[in-house]
C-alpha positions as CSV (number, residue, x, y, z in Angstrom):
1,X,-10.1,-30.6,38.7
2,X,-12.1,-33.6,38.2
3,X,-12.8,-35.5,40.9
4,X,-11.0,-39.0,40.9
5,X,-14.0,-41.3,41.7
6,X,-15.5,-39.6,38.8
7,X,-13.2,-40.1,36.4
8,X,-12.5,-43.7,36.7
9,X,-16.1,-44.1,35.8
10,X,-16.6,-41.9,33.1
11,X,-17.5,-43.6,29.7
12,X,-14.8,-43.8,27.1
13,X,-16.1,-45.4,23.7
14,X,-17.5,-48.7,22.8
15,X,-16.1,-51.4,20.4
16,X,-16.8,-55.0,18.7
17,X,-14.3,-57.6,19.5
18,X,-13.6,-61.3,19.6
19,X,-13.3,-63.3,22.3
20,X,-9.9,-65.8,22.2
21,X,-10.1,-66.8,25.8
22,X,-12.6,-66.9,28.8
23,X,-11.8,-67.8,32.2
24,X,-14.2,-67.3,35.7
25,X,-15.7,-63.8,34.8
26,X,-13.4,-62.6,32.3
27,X,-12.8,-62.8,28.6
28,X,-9.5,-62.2,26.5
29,X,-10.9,-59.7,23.6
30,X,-9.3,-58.7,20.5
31,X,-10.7,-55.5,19.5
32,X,-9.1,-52.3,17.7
33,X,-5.7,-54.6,16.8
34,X,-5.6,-54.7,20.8
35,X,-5.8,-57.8,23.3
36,X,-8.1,-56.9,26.4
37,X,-8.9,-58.8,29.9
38,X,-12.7,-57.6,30.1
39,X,-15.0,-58.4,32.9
40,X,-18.6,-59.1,32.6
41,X,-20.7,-55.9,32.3
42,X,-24.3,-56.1,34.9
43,X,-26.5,-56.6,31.9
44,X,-24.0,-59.5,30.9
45,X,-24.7,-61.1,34.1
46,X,-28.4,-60.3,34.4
47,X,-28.5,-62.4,31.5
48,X,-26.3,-65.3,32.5
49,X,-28.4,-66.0,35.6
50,X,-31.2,-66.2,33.6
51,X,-29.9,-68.4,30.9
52,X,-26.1,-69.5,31.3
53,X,-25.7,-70.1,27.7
54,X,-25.5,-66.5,27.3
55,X,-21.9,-66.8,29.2
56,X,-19.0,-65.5,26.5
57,X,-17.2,-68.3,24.4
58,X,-14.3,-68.3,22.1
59,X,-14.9,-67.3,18.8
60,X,-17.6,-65.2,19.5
61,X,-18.2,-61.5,18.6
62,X,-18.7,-59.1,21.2
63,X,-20.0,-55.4,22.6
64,X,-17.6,-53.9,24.7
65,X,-17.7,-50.9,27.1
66,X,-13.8,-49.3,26.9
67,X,-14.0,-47.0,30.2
68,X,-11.6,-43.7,30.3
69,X,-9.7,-45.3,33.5
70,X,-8.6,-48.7,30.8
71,X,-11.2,-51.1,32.0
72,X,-12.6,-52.9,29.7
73,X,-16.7,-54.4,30.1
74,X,-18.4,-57.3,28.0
75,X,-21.9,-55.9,27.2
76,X,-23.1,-58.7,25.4
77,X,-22.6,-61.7,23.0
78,X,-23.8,-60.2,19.5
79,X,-22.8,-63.3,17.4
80,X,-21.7,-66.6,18.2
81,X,-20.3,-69.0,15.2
82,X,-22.2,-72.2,14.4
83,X,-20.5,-75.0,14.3
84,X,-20.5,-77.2,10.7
């Protein structure tokens, strides 16, 4: 039996996605044909308090931690479009 503190932890695959929405530490993600809420990942923030314009925004393309418990984690902005 696993233990349950454990298992809500435990890595369950990573992903690309988009982002469609952001609001106060969290991003709407399409990813996989799938809308996800995902939180900001520690290295995410470690990198927002040094530079804020490293904060999510819509349209750009993500890394995403997809835990086994369904929690979703922004790792970090891997593209952002550029405007015309």
């Amino acid at each position: 039996m696993s233990h349950p503190r454990r298992a809500a932890t435990r890595f369950a695959g990573s992903a690309n996605g988009r982002v469609t929405a952001v609001h106060p530490g969290v991003a709407e993600v399409v990813h996989d044909g799938h809308l996800s809420r995902a939180s900001y990942g520690g290295g995410l923030l470690a990198d927002m308090a040094r530079d804020p314009e490293r904060e999510p925004r819509v349209g750009d393309r993500v890394r995403l931690t997809c835990w086994a418990d369904g929690h979703v984690t922004v790792d970090r902005v891997v593209a952002r479009p550029v405007a015309p």
